[in-house]
C-alpha positions in Angstrom: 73.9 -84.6 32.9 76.1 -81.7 32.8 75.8 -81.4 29.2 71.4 -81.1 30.3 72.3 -78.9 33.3 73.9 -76.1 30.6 71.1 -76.2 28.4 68.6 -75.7 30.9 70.7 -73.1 32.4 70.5 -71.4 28.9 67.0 -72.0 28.4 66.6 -70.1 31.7 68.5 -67.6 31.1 66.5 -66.7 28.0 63.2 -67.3 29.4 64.1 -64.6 32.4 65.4 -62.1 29.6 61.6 -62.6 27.7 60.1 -62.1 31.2 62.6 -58.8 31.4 61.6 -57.6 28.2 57.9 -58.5 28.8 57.9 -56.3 31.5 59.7 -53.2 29.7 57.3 -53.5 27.1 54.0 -53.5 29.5 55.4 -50.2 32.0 56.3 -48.6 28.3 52.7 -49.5 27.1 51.6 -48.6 31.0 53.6 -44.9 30.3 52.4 -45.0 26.6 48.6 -45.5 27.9 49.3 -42.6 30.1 50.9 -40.2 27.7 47.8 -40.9 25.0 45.5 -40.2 28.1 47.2 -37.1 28.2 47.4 -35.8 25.1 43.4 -36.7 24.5 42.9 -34.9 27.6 44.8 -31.7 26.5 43.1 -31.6 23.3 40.2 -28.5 22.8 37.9 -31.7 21.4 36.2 -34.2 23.3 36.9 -37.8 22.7 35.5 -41.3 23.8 36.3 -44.8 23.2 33.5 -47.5 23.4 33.9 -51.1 23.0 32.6 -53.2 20.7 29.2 -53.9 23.0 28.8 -49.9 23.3 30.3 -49.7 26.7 32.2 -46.1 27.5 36.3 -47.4 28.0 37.3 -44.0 27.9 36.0 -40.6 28.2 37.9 -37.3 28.3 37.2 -34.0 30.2 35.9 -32.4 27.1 33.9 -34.9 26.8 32.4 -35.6 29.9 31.8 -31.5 30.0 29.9 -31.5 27.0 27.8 -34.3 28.1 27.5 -32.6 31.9 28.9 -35.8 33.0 32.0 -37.2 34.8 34.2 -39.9 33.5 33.1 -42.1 36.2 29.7 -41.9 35.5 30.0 -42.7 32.3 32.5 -45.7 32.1 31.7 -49.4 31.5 28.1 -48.0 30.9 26.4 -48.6 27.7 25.5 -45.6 25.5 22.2 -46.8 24.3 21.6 -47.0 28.4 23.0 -43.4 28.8 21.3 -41.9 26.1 18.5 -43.6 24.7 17.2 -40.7 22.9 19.6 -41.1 20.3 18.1 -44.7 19.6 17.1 -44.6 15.6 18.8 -41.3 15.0 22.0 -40.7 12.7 23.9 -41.3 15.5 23.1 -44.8 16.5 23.1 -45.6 12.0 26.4 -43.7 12.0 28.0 -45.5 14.2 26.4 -49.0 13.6 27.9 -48.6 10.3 31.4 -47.3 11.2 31.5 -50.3 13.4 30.4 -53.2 11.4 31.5 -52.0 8.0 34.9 -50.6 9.5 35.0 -47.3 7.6 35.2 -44.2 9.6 32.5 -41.0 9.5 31.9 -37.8 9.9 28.3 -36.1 10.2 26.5 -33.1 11.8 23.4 -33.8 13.8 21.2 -32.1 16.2 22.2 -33.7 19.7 18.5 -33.3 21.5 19.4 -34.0 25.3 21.7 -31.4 25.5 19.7 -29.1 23.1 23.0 -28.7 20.7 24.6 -29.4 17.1 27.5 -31.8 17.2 30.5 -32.2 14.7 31.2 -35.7 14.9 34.2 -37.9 13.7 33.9 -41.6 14.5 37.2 -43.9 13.5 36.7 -48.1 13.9 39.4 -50.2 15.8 39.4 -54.1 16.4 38.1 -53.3 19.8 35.5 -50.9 19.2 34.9 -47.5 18.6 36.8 -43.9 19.3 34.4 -40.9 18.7 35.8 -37.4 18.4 33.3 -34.8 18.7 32.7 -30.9 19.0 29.5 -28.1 19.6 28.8 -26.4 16.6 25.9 -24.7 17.6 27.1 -21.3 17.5 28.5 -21.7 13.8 24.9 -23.3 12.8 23.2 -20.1 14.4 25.3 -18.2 12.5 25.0 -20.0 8.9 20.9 -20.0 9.6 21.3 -15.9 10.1 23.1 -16.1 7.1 21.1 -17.7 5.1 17.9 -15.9 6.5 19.8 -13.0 5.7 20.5 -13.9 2.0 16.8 -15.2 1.8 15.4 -11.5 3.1 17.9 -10.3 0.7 16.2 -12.2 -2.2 13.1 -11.6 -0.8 13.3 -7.4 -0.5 15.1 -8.1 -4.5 12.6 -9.9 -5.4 9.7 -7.2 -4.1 12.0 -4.0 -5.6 11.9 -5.9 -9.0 8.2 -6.8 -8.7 7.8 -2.6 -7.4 10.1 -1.5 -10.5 8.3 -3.5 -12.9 4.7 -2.3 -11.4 5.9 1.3 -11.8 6.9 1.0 -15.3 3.7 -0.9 -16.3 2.2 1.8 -14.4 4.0 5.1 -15.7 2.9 3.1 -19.6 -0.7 2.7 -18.6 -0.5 6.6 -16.9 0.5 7.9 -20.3 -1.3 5.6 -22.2 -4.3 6.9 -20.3 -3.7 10.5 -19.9 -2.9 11.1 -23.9 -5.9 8.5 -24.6 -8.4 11.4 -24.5 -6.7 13.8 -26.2 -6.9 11.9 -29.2 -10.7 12.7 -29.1 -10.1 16.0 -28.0 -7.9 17.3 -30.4 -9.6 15.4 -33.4 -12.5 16.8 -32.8 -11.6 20.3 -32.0 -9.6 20.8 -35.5 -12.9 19.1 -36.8 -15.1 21.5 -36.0 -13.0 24.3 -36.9 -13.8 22.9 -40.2 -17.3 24.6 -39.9 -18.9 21.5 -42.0 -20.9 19.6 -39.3 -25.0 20.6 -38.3 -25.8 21.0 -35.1 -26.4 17.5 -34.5 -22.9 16.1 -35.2 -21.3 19.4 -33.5 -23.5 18.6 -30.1 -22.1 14.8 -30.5 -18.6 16.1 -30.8 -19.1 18.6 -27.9 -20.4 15.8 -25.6 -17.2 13.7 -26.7 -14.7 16.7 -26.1 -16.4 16.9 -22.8 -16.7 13.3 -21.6 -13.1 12.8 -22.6 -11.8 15.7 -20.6 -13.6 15.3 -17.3 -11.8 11.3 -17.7 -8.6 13.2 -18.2 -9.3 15.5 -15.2 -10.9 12.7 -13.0 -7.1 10.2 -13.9 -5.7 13.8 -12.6 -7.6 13.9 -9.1 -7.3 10.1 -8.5 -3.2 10.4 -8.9 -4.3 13.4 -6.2 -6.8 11.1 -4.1 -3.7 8.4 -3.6 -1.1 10.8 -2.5 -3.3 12.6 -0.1 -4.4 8.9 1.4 -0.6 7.7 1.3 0.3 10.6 3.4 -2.3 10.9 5.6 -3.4 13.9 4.1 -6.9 13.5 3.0 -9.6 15.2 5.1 -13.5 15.2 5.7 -15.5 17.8 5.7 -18.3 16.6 7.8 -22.2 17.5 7.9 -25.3 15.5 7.9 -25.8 14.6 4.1 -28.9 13.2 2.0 -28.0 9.7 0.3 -30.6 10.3 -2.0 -29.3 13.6 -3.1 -26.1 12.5 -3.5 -26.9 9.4 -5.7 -29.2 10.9 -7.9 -26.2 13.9 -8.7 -23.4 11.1 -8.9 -25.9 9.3 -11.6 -26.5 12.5 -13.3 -22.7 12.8 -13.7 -22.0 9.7 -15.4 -25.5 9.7 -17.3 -23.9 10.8 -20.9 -21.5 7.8 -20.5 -24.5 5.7 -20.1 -26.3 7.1 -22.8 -23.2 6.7 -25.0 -23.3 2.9 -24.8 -27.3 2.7 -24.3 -27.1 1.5 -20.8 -30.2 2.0 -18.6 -29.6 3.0 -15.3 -32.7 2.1 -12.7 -33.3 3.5 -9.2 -35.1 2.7 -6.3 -34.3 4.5 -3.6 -35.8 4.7 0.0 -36.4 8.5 0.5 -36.7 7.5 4.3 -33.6 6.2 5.0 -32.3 9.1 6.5 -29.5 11.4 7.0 -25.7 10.4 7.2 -22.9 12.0 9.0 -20.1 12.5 5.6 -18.3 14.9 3.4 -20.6 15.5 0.5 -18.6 15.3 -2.0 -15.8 12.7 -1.6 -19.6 10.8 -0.8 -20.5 11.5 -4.6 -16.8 10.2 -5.5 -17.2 7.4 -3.9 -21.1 6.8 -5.8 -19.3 7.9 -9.0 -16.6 5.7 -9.1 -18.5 2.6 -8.5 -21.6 3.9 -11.3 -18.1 4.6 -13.6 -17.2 1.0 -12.6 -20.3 -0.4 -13.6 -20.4 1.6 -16.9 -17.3 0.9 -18.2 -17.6 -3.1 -17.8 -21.3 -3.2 -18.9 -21.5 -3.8 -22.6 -23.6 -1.4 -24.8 -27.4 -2.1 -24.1 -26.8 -3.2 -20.6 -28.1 -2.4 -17.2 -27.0 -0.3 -13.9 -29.0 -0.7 -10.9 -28.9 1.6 -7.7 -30.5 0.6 -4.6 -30.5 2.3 -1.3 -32.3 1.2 1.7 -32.0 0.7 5.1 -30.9 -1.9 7.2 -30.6 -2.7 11.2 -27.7 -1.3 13.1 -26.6 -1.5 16.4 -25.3 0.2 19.4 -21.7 1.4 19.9 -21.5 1.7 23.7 -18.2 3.6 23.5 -19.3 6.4 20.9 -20.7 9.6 21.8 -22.9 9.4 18.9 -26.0 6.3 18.0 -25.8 4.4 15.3 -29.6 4.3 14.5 -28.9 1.8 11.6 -26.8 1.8 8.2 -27.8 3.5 4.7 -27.1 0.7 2.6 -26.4 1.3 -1.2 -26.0 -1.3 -4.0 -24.9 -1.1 -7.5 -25.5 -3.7 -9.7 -24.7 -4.3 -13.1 -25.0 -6.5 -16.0 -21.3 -6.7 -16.9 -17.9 -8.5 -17.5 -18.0 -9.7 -13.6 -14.9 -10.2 -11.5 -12.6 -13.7 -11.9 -13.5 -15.4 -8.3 -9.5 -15.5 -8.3 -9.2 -11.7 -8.6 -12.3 -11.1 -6.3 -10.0 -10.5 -3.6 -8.2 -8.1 -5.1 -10.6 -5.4 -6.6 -9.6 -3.0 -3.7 -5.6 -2.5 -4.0 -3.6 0.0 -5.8 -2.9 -0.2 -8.8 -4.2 -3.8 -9.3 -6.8 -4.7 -12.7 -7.4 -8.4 -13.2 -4.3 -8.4 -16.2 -3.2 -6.7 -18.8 -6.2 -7.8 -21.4 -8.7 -5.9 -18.6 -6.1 -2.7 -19.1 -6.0 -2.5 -22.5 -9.7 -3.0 -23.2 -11.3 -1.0 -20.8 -8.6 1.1 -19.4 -8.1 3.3 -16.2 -5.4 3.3 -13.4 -6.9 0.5 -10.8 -6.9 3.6 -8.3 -11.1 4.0 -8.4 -11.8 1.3 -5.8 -8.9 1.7 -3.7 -10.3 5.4 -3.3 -13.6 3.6 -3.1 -12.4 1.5 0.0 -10.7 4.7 1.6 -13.2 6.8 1.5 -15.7 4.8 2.8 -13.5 3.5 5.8 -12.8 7.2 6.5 -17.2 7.6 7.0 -16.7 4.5 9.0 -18.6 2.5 6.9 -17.9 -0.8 4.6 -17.9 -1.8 1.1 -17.5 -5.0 -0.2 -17.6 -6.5 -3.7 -19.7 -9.9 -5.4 -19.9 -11.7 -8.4 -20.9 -14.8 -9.5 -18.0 -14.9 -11.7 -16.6 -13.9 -15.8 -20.1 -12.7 -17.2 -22.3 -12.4 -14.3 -21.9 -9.2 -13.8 -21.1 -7.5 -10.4 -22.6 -6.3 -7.6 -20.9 -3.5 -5.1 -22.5 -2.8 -1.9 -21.7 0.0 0.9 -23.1 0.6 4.2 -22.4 3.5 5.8 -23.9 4.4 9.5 -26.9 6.7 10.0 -26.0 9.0 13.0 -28.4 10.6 14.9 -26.8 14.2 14.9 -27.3 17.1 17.4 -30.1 19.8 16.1 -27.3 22.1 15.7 -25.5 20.4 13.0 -28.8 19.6 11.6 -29.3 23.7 11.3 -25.6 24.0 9.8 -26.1 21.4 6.9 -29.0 23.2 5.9 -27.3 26.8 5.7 -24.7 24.8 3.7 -27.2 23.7 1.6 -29.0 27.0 0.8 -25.6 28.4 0.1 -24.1 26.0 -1.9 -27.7 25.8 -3.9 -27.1 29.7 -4.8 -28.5 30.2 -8.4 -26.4 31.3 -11.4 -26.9 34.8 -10.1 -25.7 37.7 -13.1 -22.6 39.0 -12.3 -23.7 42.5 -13.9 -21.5 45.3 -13.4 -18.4 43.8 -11.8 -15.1 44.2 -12.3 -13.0 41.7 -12.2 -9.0 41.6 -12.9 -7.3 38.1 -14.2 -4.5 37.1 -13.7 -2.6 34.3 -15.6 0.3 33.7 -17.6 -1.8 31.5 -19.7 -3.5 33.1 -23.0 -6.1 30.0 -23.1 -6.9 30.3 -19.6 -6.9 34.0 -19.5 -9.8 33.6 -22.7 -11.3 31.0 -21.0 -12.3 32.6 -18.1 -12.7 35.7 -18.9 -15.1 34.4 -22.1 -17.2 32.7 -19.1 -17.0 35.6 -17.3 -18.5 38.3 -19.7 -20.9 36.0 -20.4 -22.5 36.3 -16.8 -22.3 40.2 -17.5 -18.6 41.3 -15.8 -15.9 43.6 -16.9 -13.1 41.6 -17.3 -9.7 43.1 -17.5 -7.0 41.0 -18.6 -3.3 40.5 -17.3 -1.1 37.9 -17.5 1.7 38.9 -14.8 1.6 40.3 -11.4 3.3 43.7 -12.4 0.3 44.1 -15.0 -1.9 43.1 -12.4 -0.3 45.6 -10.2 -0.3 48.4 -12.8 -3.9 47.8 -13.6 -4.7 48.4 -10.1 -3.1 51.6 -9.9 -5.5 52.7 -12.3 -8.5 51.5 -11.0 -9.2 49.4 -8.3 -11.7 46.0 -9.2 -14.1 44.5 -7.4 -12.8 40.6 -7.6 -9.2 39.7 -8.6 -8.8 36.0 -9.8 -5.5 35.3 -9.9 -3.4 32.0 -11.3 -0.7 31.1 -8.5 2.6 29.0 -10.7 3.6 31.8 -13.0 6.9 33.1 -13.4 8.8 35.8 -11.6 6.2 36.5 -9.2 3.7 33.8 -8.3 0.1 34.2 -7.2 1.1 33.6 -3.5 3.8 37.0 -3.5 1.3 39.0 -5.5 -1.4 38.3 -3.0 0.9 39.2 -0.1 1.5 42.3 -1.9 -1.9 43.8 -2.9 -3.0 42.9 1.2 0.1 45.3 2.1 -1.6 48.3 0.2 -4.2 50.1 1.8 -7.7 49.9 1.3 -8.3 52.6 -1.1 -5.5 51.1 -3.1 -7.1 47.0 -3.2 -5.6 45.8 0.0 -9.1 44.7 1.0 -10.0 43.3 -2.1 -12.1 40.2 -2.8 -9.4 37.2 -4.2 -10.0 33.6 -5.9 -7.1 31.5 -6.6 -8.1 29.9 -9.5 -4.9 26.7 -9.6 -3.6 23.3 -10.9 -1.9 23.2 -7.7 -5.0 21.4 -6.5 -4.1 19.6 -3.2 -5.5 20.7 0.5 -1.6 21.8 1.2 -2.1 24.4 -1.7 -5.8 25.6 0.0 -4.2 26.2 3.0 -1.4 28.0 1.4 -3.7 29.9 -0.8 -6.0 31.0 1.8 -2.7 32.2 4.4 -1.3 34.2 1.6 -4.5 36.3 1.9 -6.9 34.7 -0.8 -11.0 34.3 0.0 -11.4 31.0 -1.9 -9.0 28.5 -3.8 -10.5 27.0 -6.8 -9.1 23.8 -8.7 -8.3 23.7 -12.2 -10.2 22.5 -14.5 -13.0 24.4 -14.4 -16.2 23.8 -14.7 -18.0 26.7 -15.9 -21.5 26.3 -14.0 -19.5 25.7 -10.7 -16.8 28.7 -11.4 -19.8 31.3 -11.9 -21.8 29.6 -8.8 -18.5 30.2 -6.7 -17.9 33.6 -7.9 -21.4 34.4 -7.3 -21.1 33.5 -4.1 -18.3 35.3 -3.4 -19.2 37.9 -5.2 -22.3 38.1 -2.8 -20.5 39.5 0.1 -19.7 42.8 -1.7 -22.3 44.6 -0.9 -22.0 43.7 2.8 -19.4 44.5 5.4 -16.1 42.6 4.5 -13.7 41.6 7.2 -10.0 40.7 5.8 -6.7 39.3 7.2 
């Protein structure tokens, strides 16, 4: 019995040791538990732990902040019950797989009840889950500005390339176009020095020296035309105008290119349609573009048809003026037509249907843009059709018939009788040029004698000067870029003499400095007219007639 008593009282002793040390362990795990609850509360991210059956066993204040929750709102709920949008998203696969196939993940994902990105970092245990996660929204703002950024950047890289490689297309087809006539020109020109051709072949090589120079000069105006419109530049000179008037000069213009390829070029056009409110002659560009149009991408024996008529308008309740109805013109023609794909097109800079269309038929894809301009500045439309490759084309503008005040009326038709002035003789004048050019200086001054003036010739403004010590002439035309002293400074100087010396002195500014900036300037410095460059002879002795026609009567200068 004793020997029993002992080995109980050993067995006892042991067990209450166990119990001791059962007891350290559980308040050590009790101040573990707490310290661990500490540090995952100190931590910047938040943290959960779910069981097995999804229920929340732990949540810290990161946490719950994020989720605009307390802890105890959240604990021994389920998630699913909590937030059952996130039912068949990449959360709920995430961490369905982190759980069953005991593997931990990480992801990013879009959290949508709270409207915000998520890093998240879920780890497995043999009691469920513990989820670390953190907002990332800023940082995903920022990497989407960066990579809108990058994109704009490619983008703006992509457009200067595409601009670079359309300017140096461009500058090829400009020169390829601008020395394109001159082949002709030239040629033909040493040709006929020859003296070996009758008058048949020397008329034909006449015509050719001629059609290919106005092309040269018209390339030269459009280059003009687009850096007028691209600055705002471009102006109207307004007056009632005859369509029919118009058309038939714009056909007349273009008729030798027609004849050239055999192209017949039919009419019918309503005499009764009316008067238009417009600038005469950017109207005739406009007609002469599209008949150039229709010409070039006709093949030989073809045919150009021009139709105006009139169609219904209405009223514009917030305009001073009534729209009685619209002037409609159409030019058809039996040509190449327009790709259905490129149809949209026809009216941008700088645009031809490819390269094939450049190379065969030329030109700078600046004619209809001007077209469209032009016509939008008259407040009309114009649009294009065609039934597609080979069809031909068909070009149709509309522009509104205003009923104009009797005044204006009276005004376009004292335009008119001016501007219809005959080819008067310019007998007995004398007129002084001025221009560092010797071809220009003969030019001129050739057409000039011609009409039955004294020419004197000078090719600086002290010569010009000199000459007018001498003797004072009735009209000076003058070239404004030459060297030393331009056209501008010599004008400024002859109006500083008196009157008896050439300060009152008729003056034409005869110029390659053909924009409305340099008409302005001209006529400032003290100049009566400005005239473009090339000249046309018919037109430069209709002007200087005109001019010319105010001698007699009392003059009134700056």
């Amino acid at each position: 019995m004793a020997k029993l008593m002992r080995t109980y009282s050993k067995l006892t002793k042991v067990h209450q040791k166990k119990v001791a040390r059962k007891q350290q362990l559980c308040v050590k795990a009790k101040t573990v538990c707490v310290d661990v609850g500490s540090i995952l509360e100190t931590i910047t991210g938040a943290v959960i732990v779910v069981d097995c059956e999804w229920r929340y066993l732990y949540v810290n204040s990161e946490a719950a902040k994020l989720m605009q929750k307390t802890p105890q709102d959240l604990l021994g709920l389920q998630m699913w019950e909590v937030f059952p949008d996130i039912i068949g998203t990449k959360f709920e696969r995430e961490y369905r797989r982190s759980l069953t196939e005991k593997v931990p993940v990480n992801f990013e994902e879009f959290f949508p009840s709270y409207n915000m990105w998520l890093e998240v970092r879920a780890n497995p245990f043999d009691q469920g889950l513990a989820i670390s996660f953190s907002d990332i929204t800023q940082r995903k703002k920022d990497e989407q500005e960066r990579l809108e950024l990058l994109q704009r950047e490619r983008v703006a890289r992509t457009e200067a390339e595409s601009a670079n490689r359309i300017k140096d297309e461009f500058l090829a087809v400009l020169s390829h176009e601008l020395r394109s006539p001159l082949n002709p020109i030239l040629g033909w020109a040493k040709m006929l020095r020859t003296g070996k051709y009758d008058r048949i072949a020397t008329d034909r090589a006449l015509e050719t020296i001629e059609r290919n120079a106005k092309l040269q000069a018209q390339l030269i105006e459009d280059l003009l035309d687009v850096s007028r419109i691209l600055r705002g530049k471009l102006v109207l000179n307004i007056h009632p105008v005859n369509l029919v008037t118009a058309i038939e000069a714009a056909i007349e213009t273009v008729q030798l290119a027609a004849q050239a390829k055999a192209i017949q070029i039919y009419t019918v056009l309503d005499s009764h349609v009316g008067l238009i409110s417009g600038d005469t002659n950017r109207l005739q560009q406009i007609l002469w573009n599209l008949l150039s149009n229709a010409i070039k991408f006709t093949p030989n024996g073809g045919r150009v048809e021009v139709r105006l008529e009139r169609v219904e308008g209405e009223d514009k309740g917030d305009r001073v003026e009534m729209i009685e109805g619209y002037a409609q013109i159409t030019i058809t023609d039996s040509g190449k037509g327009i790709n259905p794909k490129f149809l949209p097109h026809v009216f941008e800079y700088f645009r031809q249907e490819n390269s094939t269309t450049t190379r065969k038929f030329g030109g700078l894809g600046l004619g209809l843009a001007i077209v469209r301009y032009l016509t939008e500045m008259h407040g009309g439309l114009v649009t294009a059709h065609s039934q597609g490759e080979g069809q031909g084309a068909t070009f149709t503008v509309k522009l509104p018939i205003v009923s104009a005040p009797q005044n204006q009326l009276g005004e376009s038709e004292d335009c008119h009788s001016r501007d219809s002035i005959a080819h008067s003789s310019l007998q007995g004048l004398r007129i002084l040029i001025v221009d560092d050019e010797a071809d220009i200086r003969q030019l001129v001054a050739f057409i000039l004698e011609e009409s039955g003036a004294e020419v004197c010739i000078t090719k600086s403004a002290s010569e010009a000067l000199a000459v007018m010590e001498k003797s004072v002439p009735d009209l000076l035309v003058c070239d404004i870029g030459m060297p030393d002293v331009d056209g501008y400074m010599l004008m400024r100087q002859i109006r500083a003499l008196p009157p008896e010396k050439g300060g009152q002195m008729l003056a034409v500014a005869l110029t390659a400095y053909a924009g409305e900036y340099n008409r302005k300037q001209a006529l400032a410095a003290g100049f009566q007219m400005h005239l473009a460059k090339p000249i046309d002879p018919d037109i430069f002795i209709r002007e200087i007639s005109r001019i010319c026609s105010y001698i007699t009567k009392t003059k009134v200068f700056k």
